[in-house]
C-alpha positions as CSV (number, residue, x, y, z in Angstrom):
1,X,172.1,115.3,-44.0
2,X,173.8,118.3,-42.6
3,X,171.5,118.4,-39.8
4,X,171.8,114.7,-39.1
5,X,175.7,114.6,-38.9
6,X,175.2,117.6,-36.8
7,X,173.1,116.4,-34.5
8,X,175.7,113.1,-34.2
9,X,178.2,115.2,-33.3
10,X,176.4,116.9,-30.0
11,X,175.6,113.6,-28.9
12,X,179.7,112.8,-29.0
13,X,180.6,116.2,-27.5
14,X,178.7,114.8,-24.3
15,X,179.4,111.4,-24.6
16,X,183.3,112.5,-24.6
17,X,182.3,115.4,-21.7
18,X,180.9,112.4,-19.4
19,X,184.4,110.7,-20.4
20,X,186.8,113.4,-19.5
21,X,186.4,113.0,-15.7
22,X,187.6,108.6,-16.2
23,X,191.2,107.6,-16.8
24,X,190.2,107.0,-20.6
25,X,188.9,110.9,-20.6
26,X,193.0,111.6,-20.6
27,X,193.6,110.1,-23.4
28,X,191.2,109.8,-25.8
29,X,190.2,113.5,-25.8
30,X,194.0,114.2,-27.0
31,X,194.2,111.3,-29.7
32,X,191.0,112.6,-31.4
33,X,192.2,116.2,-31.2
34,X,195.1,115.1,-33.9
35,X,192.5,113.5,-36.4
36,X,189.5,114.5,-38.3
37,X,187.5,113.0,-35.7
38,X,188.4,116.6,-33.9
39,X,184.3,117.8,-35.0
40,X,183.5,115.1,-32.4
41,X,184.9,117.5,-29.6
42,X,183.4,120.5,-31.2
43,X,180.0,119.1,-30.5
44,X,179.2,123.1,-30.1
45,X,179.7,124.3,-33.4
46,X,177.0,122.2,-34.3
47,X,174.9,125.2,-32.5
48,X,175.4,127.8,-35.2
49,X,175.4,125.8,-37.7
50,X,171.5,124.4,-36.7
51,X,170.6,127.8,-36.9
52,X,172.3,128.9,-40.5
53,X,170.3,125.6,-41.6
54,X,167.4,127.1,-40.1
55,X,167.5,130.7,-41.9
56,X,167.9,129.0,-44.9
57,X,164.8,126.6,-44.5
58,X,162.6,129.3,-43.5
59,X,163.9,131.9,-45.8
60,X,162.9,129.0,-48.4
61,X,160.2,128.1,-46.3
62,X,158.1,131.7,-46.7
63,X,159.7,132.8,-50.3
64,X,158.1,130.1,-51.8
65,X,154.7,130.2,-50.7
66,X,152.6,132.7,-52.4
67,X,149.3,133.0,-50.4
68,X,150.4,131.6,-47.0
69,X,149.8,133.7,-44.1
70,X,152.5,134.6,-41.7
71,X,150.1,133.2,-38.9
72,X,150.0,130.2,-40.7
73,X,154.0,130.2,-41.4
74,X,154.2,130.8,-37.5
75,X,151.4,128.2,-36.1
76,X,153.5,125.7,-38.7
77,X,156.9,126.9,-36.5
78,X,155.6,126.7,-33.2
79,X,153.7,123.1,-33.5
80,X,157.4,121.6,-35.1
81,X,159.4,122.9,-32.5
82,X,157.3,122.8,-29.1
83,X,155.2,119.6,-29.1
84,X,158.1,117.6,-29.1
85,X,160.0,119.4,-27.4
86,X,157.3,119.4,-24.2
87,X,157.3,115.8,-25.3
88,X,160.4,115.0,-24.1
89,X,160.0,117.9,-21.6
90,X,158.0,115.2,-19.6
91,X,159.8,112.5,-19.9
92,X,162.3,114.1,-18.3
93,X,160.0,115.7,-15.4
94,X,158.7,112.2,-14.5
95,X,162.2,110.6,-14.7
96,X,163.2,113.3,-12.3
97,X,160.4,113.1,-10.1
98,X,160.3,109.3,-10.1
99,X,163.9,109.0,-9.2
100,X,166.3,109.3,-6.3
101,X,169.9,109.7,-7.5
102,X,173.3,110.4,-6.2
103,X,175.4,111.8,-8.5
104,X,178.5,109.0,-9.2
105,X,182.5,110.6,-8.7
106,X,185.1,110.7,-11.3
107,X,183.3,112.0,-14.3
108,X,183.5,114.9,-16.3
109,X,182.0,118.4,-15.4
110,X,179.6,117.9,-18.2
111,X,177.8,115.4,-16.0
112,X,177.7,117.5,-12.8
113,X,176.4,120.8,-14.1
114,X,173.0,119.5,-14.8
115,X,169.7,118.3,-12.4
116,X,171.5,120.2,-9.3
117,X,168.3,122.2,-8.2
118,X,164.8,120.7,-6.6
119,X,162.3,119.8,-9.1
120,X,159.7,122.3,-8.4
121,X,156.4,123.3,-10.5
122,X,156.7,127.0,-11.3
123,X,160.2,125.8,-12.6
124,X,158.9,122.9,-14.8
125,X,156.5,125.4,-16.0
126,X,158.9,128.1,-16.9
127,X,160.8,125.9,-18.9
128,X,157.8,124.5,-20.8
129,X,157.6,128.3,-22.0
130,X,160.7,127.9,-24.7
131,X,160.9,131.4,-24.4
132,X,161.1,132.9,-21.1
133,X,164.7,132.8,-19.2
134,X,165.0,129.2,-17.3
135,X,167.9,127.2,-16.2
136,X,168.0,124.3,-19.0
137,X,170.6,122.2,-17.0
138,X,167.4,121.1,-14.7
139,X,165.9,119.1,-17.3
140,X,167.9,119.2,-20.8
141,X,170.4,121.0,-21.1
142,X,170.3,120.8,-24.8
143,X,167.1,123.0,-24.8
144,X,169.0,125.8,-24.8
145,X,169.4,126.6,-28.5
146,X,165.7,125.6,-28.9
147,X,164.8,128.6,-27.0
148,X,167.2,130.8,-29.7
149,X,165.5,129.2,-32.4
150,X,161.7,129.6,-31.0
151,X,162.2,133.4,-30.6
152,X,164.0,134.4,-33.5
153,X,161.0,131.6,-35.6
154,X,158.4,134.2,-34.2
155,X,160.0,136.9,-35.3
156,X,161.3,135.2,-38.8
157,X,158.8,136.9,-41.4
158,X,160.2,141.1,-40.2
159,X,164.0,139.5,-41.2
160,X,162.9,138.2,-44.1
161,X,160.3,141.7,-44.8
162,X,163.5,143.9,-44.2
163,X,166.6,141.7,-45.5
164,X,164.8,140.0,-49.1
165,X,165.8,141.1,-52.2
166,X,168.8,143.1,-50.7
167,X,172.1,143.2,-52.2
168,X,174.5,140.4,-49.8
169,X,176.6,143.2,-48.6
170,X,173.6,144.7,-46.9
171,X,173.1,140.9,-45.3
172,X,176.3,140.7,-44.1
173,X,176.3,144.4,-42.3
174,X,173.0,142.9,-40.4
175,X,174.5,140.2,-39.6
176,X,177.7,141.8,-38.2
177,X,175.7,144.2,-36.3
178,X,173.6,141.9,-34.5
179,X,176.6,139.6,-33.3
180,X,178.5,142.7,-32.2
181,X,175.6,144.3,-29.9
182,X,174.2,140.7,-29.0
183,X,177.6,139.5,-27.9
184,X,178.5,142.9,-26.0
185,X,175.2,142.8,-24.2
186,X,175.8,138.8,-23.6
187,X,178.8,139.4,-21.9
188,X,177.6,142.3,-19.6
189,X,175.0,140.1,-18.7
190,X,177.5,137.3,-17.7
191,X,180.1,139.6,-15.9
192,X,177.3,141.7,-13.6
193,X,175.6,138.2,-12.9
194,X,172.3,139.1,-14.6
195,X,171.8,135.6,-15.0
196,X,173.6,133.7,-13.0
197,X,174.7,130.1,-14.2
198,X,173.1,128.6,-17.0
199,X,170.5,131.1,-16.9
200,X,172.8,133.2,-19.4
201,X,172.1,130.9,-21.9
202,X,168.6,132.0,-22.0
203,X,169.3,135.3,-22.3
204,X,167.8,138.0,-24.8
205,X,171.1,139.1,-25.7
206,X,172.2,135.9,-26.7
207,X,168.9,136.0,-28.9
208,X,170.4,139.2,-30.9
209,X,173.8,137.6,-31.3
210,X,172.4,134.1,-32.7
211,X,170.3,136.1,-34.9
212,X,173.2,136.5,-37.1
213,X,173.3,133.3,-38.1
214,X,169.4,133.5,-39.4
215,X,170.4,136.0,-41.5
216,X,173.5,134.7,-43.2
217,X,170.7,131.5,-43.9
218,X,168.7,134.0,-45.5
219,X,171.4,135.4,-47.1
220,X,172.7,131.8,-49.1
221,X,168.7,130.9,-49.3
222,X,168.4,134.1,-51.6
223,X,171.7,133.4,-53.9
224,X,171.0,129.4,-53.5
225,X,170.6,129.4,-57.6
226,X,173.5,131.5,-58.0
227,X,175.7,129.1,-55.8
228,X,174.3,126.2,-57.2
229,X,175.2,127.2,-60.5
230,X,179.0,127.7,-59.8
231,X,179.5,124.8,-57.7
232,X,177.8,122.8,-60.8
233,X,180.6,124.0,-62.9
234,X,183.3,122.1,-60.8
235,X,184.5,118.7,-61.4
236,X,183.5,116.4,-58.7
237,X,187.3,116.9,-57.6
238,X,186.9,120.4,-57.1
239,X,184.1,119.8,-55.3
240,X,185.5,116.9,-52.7
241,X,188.2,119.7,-52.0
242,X,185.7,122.3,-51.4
243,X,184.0,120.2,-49.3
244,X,187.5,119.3,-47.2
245,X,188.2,123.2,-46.9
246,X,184.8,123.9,-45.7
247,X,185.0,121.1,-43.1
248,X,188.5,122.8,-41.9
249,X,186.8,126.4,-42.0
250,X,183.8,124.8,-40.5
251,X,186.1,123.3,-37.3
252,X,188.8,126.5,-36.7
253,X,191.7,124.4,-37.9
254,X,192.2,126.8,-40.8
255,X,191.6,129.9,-39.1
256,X,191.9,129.7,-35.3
257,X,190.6,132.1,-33.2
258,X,188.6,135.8,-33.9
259,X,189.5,138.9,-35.1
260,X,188.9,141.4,-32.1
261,X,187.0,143.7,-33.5
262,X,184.0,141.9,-35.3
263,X,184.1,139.1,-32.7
264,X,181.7,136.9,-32.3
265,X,180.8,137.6,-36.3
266,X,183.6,134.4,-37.5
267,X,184.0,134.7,-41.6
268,X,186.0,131.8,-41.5
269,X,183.3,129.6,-39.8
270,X,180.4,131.2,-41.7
271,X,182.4,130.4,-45.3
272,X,182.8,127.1,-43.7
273,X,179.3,126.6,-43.5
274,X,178.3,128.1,-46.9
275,X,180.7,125.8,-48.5
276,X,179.1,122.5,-46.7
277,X,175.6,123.8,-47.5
278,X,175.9,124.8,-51.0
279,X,177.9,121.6,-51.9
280,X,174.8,119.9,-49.8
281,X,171.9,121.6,-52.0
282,X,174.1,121.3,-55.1
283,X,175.5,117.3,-55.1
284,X,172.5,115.9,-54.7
285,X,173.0,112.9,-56.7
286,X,176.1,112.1,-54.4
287,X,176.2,108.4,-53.1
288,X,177.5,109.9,-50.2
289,X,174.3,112.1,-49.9
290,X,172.4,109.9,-50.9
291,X,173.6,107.1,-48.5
292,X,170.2,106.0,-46.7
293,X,171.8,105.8,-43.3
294,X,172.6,109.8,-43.9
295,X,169.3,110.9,-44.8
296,X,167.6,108.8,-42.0
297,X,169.9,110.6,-39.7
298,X,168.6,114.0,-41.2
299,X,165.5,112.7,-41.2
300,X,165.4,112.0,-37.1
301,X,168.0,114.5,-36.0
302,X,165.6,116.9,-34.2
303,X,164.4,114.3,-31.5
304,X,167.9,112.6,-31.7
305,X,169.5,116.0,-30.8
306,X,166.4,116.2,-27.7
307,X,166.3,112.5,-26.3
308,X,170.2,112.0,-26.3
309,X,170.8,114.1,-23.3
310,X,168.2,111.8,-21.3
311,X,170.1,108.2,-21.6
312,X,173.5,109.7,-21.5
313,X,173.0,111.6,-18.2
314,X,170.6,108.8,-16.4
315,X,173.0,106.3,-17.3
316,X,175.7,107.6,-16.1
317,X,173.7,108.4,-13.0
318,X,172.0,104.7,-12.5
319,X,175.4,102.4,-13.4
320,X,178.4,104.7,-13.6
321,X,179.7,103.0,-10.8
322,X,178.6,99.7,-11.4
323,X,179.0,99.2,-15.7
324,X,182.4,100.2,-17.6
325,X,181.9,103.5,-19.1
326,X,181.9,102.6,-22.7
327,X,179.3,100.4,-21.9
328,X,177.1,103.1,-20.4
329,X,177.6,105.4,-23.4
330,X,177.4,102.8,-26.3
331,X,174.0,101.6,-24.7
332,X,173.0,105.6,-24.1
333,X,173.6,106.2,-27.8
334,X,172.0,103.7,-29.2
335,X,168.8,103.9,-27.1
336,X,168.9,107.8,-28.2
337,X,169.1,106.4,-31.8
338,X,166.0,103.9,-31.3
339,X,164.1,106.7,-29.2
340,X,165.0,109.6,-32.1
341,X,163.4,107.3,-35.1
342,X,160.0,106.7,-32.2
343,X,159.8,110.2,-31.9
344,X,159.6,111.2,-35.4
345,X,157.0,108.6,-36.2
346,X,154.5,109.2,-33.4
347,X,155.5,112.7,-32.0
348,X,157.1,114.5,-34.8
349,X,155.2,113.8,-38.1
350,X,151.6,114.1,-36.2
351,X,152.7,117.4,-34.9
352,X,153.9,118.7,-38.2
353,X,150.5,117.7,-40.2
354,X,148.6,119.3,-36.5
355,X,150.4,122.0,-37.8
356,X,149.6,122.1,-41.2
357,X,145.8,121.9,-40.5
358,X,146.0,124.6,-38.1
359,X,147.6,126.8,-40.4
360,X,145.2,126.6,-43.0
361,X,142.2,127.7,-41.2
362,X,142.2,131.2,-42.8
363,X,144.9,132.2,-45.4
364,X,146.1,135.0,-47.0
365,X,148.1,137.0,-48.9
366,X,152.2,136.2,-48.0
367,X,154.2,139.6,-46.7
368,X,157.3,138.5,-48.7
369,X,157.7,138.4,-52.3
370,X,158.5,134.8,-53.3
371,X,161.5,134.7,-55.5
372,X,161.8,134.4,-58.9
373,X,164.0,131.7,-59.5
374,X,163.3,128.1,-58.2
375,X,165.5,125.7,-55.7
376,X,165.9,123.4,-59.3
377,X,164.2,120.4,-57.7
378,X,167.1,120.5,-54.8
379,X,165.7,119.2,-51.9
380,X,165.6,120.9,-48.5
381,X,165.2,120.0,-45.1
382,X,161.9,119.1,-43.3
383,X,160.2,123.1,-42.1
């Protein structure tokens, strides 16, 4: 559900960036900043808070199963994330390729930033990589964090060998450590022009910084029974107002800005998120939760979060001068809705039992311990 609402909420955040550059982008941008609605213009927190989600999966993911290998763990990773992703990956290409396109005036920067370079092979192929240092703007910008997520997924089971079973402060020293050196190293990168433009996205450095949030997922995936069991104690009031202070944590609107020297490590974000998530893993018989709309969202968010980018930006491209804005956008969302539940039927769930089969071939014994309490039937999302 998390991930779902997540998901939503990128696909606003450039909706509303394609909207800034119109007359209504002067407006509309400054009515929702004085409501809740304000997580629709914070499209990028959704970023760290994919990849807390993701520690915690995996964490749960590789504690729990005794004689898996780490291949197989790994094989598992690579087939949910990549197949899709080169899925879409050619869609893209062959919209691209297929296409001539003039890019249309008056929109927001958003817009302009992406498909500004020639289409060329060796490019194509370095982004189909996921790992290597490409410009994602030239096809998907969103693609990005995938690349953050498909290194740190292949090097997963040595954070879990070294951090499982440690005492949380030890966690949250890890965690600290690998913002501060990632973020130090991101920013040299940035100011000596390592990698120029987008390219910084892809950096290593940004790697080590993102990290941090893997860990703190490990880190609530190890105490899940121990939060569970404390939220449980709480009246369901107690627990609707945890759930509104974690949402203001979770958007900066308790706690604005960072505290110089353990920047880019952001307590009040990460409690944030450890609120929504062990409220999420906790109220599980929740009407809200358990509202189907919600969990289809979860369900779907990964291609929603990689096919959104495509009708939003060719859209814009193909009628912005021609169709009223909202009418662009509206369309370009609800295509990117149709297209996300598509994708998980035929691209998603035959990549994930592909990679199920292939992980099986040879098993062994598990490097990590599994734990010795259970999740208490609570479900988790989809490895």
């Amino acid at each position: 559900m998390l991930r779902g609402l997540a998901a939503l909420a990128v696909v606003f955040f450039h909706a509303l960036n394609v909207v800034r550059g119109t007359a209504a982008g002067t407006w509309i941008p400054a009515v929702i900043e004085r409501t809740p609605l304000v997580v629709l213009q914070q499209g990028y927190l959704s970023v760290p808070l994919f990849f807390v989600l993701s520690g915690f999966v995996l964490a749960f993911v590789l504690s729990r199963d005794r004689t898996g290998p780490v291949l197989g763990f790994l094989v598992k990773r690579t087939m949910r994330i990549w197949l899709p992703f080169i899925a879409c990956l050619l869609a893209f290409g062959l919209v691209r390729h297929c296409t001539v396109f003039h890019m249309p005036p008056n929109f927001g920067p958003w817009l302009y930033g992406h498909w500004t370079k020639p289409v060329s092979g060796w490019d194509f192929a370095a982004t189909a990589t996921l790992i290597g240092i490409f410009d994602p703007a030239n096809y998907n910008s969103s693609v990005w964090t995938l690349v953050h997520e498909m290194r740190i997924s292949l090097l997963f089971p040595l954070l879990m060998l070294a951090l499982w079973g440690r005492r949380w402060p030890v966690y949250l020293l890890v965690a600290l450590l690998l913002a501060k050196v990632g973020g130090y190293y991101s920013a040299l990168y940035t100011e000596t022009a390592t990698h120029p433009g987008n390219l910084a996205y892809a950096s290593l450095a940004d790697t080590v910084q993102y990290a941090h949030y893997f860990v703190i997922g490990i880190l609530l995936c190890q105490y899940r029974a121990a939060i569970i069991a404390h939220l449980r104690k709480l009246s369901p009031v107690m627990q609707g107002a945890l759930a509104v202070v974690g949402v203001a944590l979770y958007s900066g609107r308790v706690v604005q800005g960072h505290l110089p020297f353990i920047a880019p490590f952001d307590p009040a974000f990460l409690l944030g998120c450890t609120l929504l998530i062990g409220l999420a893993i906790t109220c599980t018989e929740s009407i809200i939760l358990r509202w189907r709309p919600l969990v289809w969202l979860g369900r779907v968010s990964y291609s929603l979060y990689l096919w959104h980018s495509l009708f939003i930006i060719t859209g814009t491209i193909w009628f912005g001068n021609r169709v009223p804005t909202w009418a662009i956008l509206g369309t370009a969302i609800g295509l990117s809705l149709l297209v996300a539940e598509l994708s998980y039927r035929y691209i998603e769930l035959p990549t994930m039992t592909l990679g199920k089969r292939l992980s099986t071939w040879q098993r062994r014994p598990a490097i990590v311990t599994p734990p010795t309490f259970a999740l208490q039937g609570q479900p988790v999302a989809s490895e």
